[in-house]
C-alpha positions as semicolon CSV with decimal commas, in nm:
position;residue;x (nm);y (nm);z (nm)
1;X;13,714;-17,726;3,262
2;X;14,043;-17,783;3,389
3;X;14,174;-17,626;3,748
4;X;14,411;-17,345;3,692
5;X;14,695;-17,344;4,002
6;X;14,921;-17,077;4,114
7;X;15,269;-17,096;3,888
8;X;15,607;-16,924;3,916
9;X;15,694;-16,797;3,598
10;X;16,013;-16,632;3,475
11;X;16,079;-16,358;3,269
12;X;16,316;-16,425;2,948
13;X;16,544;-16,134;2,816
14;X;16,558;-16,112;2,454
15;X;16,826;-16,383;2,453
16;X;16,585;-16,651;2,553
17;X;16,762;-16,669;2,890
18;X;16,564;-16,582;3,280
19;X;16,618;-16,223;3,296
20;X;16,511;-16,237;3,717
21;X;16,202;-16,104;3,693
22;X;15,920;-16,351;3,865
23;X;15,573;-16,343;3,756
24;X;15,289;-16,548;3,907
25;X;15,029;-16,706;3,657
26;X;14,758;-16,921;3,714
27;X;14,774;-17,176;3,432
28;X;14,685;-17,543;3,401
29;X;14,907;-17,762;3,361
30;X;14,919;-17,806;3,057
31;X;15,018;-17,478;3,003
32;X;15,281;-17,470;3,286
33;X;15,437;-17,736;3,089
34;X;15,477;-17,584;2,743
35;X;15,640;-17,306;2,961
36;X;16,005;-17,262;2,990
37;X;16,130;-17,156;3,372
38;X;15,763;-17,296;3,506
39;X;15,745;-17,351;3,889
40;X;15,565;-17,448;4,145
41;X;15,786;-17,359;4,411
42;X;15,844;-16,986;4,467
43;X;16,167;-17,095;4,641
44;X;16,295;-17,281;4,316
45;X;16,177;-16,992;4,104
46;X;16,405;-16,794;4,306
47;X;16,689;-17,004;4,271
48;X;16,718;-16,994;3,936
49;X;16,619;-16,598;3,902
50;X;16,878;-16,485;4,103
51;X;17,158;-16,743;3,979
């Protein structure tokens, strides 16, 4: 079984595009990666939410 670790994970509008909302996951990471706006840093989530 793979470890599942604590992502940053956010929201798309129905444009496809970060709508600011942040949700944490706990995926692999695998998963993470098929992801789009998929962090591991809260900080970097953030960024790009509120950009």
């Amino acid at each position: 079984m793979k470890k599942k670790k604590l992502y940053y994970v956010l929201v798309l509008d129905q444009f496809g595009q970060p709508s600011g909302i942040i949700e944490e996951e706990y995926l692999t990471e695998e998963e993470a990666r098929q992801k789009p706006y998929c962090y591991k840093n809260y900080a970097e989530a953030l960024y790009i939410a509120i950009d």
